[in-house]
Structure formats: C-alpha cells, structure tokens
Backbone as CSV, one residue per row, in Angstrom:
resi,resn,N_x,N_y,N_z,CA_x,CA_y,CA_z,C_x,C_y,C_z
1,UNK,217.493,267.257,-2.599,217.441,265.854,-2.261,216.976,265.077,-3.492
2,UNK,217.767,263.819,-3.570,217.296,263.546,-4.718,215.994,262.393,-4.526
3,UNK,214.955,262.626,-5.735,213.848,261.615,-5.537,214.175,260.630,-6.848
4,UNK,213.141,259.367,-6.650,213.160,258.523,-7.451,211.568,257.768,-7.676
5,UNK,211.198,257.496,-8.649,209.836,256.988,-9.166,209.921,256.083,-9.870
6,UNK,209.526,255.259,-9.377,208.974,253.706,-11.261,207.485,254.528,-11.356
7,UNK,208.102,254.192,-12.702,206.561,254.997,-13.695,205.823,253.710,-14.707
8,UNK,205.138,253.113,-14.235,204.438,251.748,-15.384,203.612,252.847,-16.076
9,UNK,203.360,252.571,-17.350,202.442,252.864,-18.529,203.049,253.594,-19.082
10,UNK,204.281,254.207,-19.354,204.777,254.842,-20.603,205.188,254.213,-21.465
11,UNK,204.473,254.189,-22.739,204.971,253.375,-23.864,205.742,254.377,-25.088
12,UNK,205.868,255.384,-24.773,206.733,256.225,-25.913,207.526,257.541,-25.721
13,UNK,208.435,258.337,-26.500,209.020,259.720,-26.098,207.429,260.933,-25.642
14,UNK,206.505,260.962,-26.153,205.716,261.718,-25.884,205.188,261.420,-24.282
15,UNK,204.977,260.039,-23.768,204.736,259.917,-22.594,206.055,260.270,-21.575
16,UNK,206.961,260.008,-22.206,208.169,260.370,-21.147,208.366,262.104,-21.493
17,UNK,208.052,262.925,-22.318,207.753,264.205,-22.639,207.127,264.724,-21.319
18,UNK,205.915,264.309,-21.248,204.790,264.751,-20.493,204.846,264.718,-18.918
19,UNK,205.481,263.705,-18.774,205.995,263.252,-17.460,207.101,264.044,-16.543
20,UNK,208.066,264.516,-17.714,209.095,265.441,-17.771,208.658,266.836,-17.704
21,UNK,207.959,267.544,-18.430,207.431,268.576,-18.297,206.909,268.950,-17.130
22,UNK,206.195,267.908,-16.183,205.731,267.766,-14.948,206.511,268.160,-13.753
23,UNK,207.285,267.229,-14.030,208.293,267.379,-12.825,209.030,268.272,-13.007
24,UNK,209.479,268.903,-14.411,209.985,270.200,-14.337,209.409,271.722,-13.539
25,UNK,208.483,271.173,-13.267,207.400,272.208,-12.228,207.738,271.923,-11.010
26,UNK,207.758,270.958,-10.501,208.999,270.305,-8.923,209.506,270.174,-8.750
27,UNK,210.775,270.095,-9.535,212.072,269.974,-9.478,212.991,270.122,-10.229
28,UNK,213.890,269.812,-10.158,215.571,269.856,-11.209,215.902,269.074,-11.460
29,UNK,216.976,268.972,-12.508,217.744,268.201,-13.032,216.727,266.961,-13.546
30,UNK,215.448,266.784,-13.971,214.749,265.572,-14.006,215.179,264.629,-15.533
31,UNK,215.079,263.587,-15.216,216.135,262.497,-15.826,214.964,261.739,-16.100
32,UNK,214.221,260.989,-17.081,213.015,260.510,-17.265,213.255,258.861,-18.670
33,UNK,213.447,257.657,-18.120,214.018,256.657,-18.402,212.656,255.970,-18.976
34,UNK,212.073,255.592,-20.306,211.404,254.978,-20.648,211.775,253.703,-20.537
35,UNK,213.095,253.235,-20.937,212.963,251.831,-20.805,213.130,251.218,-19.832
36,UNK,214.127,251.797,-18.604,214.023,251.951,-16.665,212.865,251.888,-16.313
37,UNK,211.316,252.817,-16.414,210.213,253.253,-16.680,210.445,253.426,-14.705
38,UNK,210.967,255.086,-14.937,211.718,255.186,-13.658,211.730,256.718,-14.206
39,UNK,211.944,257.277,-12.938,212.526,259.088,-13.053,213.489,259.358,-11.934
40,UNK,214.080,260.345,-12.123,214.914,260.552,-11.109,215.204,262.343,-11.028
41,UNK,215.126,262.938,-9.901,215.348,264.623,-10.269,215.758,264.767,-8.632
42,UNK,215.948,265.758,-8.694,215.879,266.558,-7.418,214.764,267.438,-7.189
43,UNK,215.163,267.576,-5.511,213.603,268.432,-5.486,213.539,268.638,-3.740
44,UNK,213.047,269.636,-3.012,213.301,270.195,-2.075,212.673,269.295,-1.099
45,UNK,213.055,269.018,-0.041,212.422,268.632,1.522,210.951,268.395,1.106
46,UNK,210.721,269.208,0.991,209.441,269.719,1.486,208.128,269.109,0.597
47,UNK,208.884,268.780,-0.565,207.879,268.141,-1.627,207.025,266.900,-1.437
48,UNK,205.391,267.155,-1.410,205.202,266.340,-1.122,204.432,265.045,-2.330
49,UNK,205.665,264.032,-2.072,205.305,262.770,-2.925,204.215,262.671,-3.233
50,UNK,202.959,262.333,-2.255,202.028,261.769,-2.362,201.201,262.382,-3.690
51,UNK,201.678,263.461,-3.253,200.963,265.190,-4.412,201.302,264.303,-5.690
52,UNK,203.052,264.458,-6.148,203.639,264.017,-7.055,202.972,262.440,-8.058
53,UNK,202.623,261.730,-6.853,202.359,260.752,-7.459,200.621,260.525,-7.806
54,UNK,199.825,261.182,-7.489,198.602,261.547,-7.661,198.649,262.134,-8.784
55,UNK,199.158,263.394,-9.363,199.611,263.955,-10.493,200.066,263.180,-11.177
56,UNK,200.342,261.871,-11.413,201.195,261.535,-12.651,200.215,260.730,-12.959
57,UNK,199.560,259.874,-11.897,198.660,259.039,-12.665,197.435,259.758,-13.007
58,UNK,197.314,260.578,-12.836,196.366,261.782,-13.805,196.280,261.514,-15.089
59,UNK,197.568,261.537,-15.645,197.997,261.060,-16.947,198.045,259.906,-17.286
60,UNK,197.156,258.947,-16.424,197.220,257.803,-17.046,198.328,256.721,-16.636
61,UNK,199.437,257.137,-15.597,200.452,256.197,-15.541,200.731,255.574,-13.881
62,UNK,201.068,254.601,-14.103,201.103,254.605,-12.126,202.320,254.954,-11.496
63,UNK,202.699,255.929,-10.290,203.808,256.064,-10.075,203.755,255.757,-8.971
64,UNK,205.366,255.031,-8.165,205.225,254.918,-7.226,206.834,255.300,-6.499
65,UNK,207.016,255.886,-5.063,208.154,256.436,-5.099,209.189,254.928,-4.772
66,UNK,210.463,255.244,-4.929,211.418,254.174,-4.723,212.266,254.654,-3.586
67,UNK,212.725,253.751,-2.805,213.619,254.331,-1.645,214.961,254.256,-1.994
68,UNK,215.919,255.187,-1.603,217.250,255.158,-2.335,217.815,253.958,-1.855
C-alpha cells in the first residue's frame, strides 16, 4: 500500500539521506522529495504511522501523513 508524508525541516541531500535510510527499514520503493518536502514508499497494512512519524521527528523534522 502506498504511504505518503510532508516532511518540514529538511534543508539538504544529507537530510533527505537520513530520512531515506529510515524508511528503508519500513518499506519499499521509498522516493524522498526535498523540494516536495514529501516522501512516498510503500509499505505493508500493518505499519503503524504513528510509529513512523514519531521516528522522523526524532531527527529533528516534522512529519505528517497525507491522505491519498
């Protein structure tokens, strides 16, 4: 299923690096748009967002999910 995120606070390839690396732990295909400041991947049922988005602003960034 595919998910979608706006990501505010990435200002460079290393923040969209990091972000990417992340979600490569949850999912597939992850697609990571600095200037969108957006992600997009796939990722099973079962995943839970809230997790996802707690984890990112870990790093400093705010995520929030988008509805298709």
């Amino acid at each position: 299923m595919e998910k979608k995120l706006s990501i505010e606070g990435m200002s460079c390839q290393h923040c969209v690096g990091r972000v990417k690396k992340y979600l490569d732990t949850v999912g597939s295909n992850v697609k990571v748009d600095l200037e969108g400041k957006k992600a997009v991947f796939e990722a099973d049922t079962t995943l839970n967002m809230e997790t996802v988005i707690k984890d990112i602003s870990a790093f400093g960034f705010t995520a929030r999910e988008i509805s298709s």
